[in-house]
N, C-alpha and C positions, 0 to 999 in steps of 0.2 A: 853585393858580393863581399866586399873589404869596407868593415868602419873602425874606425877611429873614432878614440875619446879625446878630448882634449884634457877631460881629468883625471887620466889615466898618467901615473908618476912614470910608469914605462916610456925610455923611447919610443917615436915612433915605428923607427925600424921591427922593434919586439911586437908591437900591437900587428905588425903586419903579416910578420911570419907567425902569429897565432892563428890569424884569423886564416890562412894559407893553410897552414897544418890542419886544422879544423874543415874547412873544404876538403882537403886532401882524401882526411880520415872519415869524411860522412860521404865521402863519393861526389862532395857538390861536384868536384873537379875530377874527373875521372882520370884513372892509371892512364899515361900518356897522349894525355890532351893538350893543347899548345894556351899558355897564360899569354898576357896581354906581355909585349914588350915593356920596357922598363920604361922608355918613354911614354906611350898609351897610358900606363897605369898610373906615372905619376900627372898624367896632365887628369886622369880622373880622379884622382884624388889631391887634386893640386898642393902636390910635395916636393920638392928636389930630388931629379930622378936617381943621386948618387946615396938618397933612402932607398930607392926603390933595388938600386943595385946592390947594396946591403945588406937586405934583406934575401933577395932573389940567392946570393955568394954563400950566407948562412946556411940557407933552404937546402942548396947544393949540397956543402959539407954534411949538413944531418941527412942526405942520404930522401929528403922528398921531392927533390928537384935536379932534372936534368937539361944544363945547356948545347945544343949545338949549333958553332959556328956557325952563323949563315942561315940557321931556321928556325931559333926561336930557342922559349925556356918552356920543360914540359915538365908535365906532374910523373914522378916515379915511377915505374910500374913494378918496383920490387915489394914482394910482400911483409918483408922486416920493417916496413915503415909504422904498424900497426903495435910494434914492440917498441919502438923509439917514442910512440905518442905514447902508450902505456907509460913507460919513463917518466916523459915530462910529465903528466899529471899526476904523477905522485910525488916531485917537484914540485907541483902546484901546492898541494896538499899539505908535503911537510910544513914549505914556505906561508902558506894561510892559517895553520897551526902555531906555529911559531907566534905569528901576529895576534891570532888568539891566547894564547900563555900570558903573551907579557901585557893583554887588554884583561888579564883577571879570570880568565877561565880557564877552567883546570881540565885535567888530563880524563879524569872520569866525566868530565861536562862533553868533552871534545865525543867523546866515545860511546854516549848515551846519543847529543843529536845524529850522529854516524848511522847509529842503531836504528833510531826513528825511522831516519833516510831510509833504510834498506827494508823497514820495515812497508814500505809501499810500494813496493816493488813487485 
């Protein structure tokens, strides 16, 4: 379900709410399904559960995750969620760009491999 890198520069908190969002967005996790509580999940992933809360608070605020008292945390069922991923991976995108510019590849390099890409599609 949920991994972790340990060579990932990211918090662990970040690596968790991706791998979430990504369930989210592939339907691993279906609109208003109930996630493991914060302790469960962090004893599966033997983390401190106040990563797991972290993540889970984040998850809330962007709108993929909803808490209630007393029953649990569930996956969204709003369908703007689909627009918020869109977002971040163009965030992704800029962010991975960026890292390429300043590794020596240029803006026509970036936009040719793009090309390829879409090209096998």
């Amino acid at each position: 379900m949920i991994h972790l890198n340990s060579r990932d520069p990211r918090p662990i908190y970040e690596q968790i709410m991706d791998n979430l969002r990504r369930l989210i967005i592939s339907g691993g996790v279906a609109p208003g399904e109930r996630l493991p509580s914060v302790r469960e999940l962090a004893a599966q992933l033997a983390i401190n559960p106040n990563t797991i809360q972290r993540a889970y608070r984040e998850l809330e605020n962007e709108g993929y995750l909803v808490t209630l008292p007393g029953k649990g945390t569930f996956a969204a069922e709003d369908q703007s969620v689909e627009g918020k991923r869109i977002d971040a991976l163009w965030q992704q995108l800029e962010r991975a760009a960026d890292e390429l510019r300043f590794a020596g590849v240029s803006t026509q390099q970036l936009i040719a491999h793009l090309q390829k890409g879409a090209d096998h599609d």
